[in-house]
C-alpha positions in Angstrom: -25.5 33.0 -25.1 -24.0 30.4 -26.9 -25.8 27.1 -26.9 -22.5 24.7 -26.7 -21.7 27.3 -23.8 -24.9 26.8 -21.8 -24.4 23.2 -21.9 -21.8 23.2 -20.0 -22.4 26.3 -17.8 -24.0 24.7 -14.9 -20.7 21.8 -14.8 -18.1 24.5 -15.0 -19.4 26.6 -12.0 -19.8 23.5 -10.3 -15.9 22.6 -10.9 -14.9 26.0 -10.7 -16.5 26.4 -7.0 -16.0 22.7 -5.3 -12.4 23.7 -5.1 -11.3 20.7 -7.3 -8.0 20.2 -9.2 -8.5 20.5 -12.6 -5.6 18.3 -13.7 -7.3 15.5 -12.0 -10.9 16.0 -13.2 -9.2 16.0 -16.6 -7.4 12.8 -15.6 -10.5 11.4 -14.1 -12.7 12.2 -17.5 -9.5 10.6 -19.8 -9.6 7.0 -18.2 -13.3 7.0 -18.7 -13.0 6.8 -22.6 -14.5 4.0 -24.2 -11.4 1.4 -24.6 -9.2 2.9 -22.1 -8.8 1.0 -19.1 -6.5 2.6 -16.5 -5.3 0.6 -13.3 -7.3 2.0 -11.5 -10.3 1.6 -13.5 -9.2 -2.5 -13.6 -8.9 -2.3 -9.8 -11.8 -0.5 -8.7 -13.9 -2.8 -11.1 -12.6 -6.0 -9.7 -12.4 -5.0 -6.1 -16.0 -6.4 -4.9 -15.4 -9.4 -7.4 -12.1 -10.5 -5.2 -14.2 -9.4 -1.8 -17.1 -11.5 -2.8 -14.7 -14.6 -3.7 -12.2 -14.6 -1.0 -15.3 -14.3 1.8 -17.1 -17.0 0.1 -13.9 -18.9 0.4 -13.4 -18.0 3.9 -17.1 -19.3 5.0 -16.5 -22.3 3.1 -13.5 -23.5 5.2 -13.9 -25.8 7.8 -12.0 -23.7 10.5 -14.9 -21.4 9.9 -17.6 -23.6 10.2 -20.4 -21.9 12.7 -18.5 -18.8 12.5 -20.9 -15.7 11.2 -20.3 -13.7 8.3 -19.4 -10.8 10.7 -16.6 -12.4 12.3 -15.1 -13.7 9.1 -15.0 -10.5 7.6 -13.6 -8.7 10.6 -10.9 -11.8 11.0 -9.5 -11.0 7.5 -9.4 -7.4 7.6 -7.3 -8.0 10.8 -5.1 -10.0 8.6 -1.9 -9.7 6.4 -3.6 -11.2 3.8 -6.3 -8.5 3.6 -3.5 -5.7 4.3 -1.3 -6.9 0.9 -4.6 -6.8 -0.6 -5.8 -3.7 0.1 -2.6 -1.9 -0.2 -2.2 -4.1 -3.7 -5.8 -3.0 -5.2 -5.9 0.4 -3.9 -2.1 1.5 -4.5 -3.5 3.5 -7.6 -5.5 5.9 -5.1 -2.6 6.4 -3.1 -5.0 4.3 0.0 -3.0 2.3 2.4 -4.1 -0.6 4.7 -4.4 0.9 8.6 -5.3 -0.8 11.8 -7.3 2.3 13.1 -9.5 1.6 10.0 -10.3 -2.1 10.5 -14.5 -1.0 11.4 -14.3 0.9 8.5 -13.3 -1.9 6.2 -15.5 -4.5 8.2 -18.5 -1.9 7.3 -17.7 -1.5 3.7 -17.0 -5.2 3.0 -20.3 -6.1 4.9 -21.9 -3.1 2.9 -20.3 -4.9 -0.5 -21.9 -8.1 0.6 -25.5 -6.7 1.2 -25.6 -4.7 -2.3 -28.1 -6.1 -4.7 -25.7 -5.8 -7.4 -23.8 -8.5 -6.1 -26.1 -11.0 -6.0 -25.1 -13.1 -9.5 -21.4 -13.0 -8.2 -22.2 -14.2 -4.8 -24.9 -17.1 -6.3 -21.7 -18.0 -8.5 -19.0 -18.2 -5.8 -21.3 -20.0 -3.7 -21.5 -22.8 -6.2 -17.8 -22.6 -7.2 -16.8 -22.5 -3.1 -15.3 -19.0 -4.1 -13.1 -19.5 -6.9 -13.3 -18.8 -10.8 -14.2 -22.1 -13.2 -12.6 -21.1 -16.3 -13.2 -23.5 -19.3 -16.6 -24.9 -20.9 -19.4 -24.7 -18.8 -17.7 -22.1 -16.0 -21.1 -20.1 -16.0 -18.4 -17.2 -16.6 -19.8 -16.6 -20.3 -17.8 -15.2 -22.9 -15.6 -13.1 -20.9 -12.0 -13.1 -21.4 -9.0 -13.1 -19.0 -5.7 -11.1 -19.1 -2.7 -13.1 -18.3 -1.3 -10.9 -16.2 -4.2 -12.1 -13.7 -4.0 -15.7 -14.1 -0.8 -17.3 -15.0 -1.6 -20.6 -17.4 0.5 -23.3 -17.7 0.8 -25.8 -20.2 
């Protein structure tokens, strides 16, 4: 058997028997390139960074003083704010905001919050109150911002 063929025998039956659709899988593969962000690769990666900032917002306003995380959370998913953001972040998966979901977007925002991995971004929009410093000294680094995400103003 051919070496290159073996390789790539075991992802192949795997493909060929899950039942997916090969135009997507080939879709899926092509936004992962190295310097070729999709949407959808812009909006899944920013998601928990928006989450993370707009609760940290939300617990720092003084209607919400006392309030528990819980109840903040659950308050915006109920809201039209949350609904224009999820429909605006997930429109590239086809995913639109529903009231019989609210529990599951309470659970997965609450599940967000409790990941390790989101530790440095919640210590940072903790000491910003939830929003981005950008300029010398933001504790952002040397990352760049497109201006289709911030609009500047002279």
């Amino acid at each position: 058997m051919d070496k290159g063929k073996d390789k790539w025998a075991k992802v192949i039956k795997y493909l060929k028997s899950s039942g997916r659709d090969p135009a997507k899988v080939l879709k899926l593969l092509q936004g992962n390139q190295k310097g070729k962000e999709t949407n959808y690769d812009i909006n899944r990666s920013s998601y928990a960074l928006n989450v993370i900032g707009v609760i940290t917002q939300k617990i720092h306003d003084p209607k919400n003083k006392g309030k528990t995380r819980a109840h903040v959370i659950r308050t915006w998913v109920k809201s039209d704010d949350f609904r224009d953001f999820y429909n605006l972040m997930r429109h590239e998966e086809k995913l639109k905001w529903s009231r019989n979901k609210v529990e599951l977007y309470v659970k997965q925002i609450n599940d967000l919050w409790s990941k390790p991995n989101q530790k440095h971004w919640k210590k940072y929009f903790k000491m910003t109150k939830g929003y981005f410093i950008i300029g010398k000294g933001s504790g952002i680094g040397n990352k760049s911002f497109s201006n289709k995400v911030f609009k500047f103003t002279k």
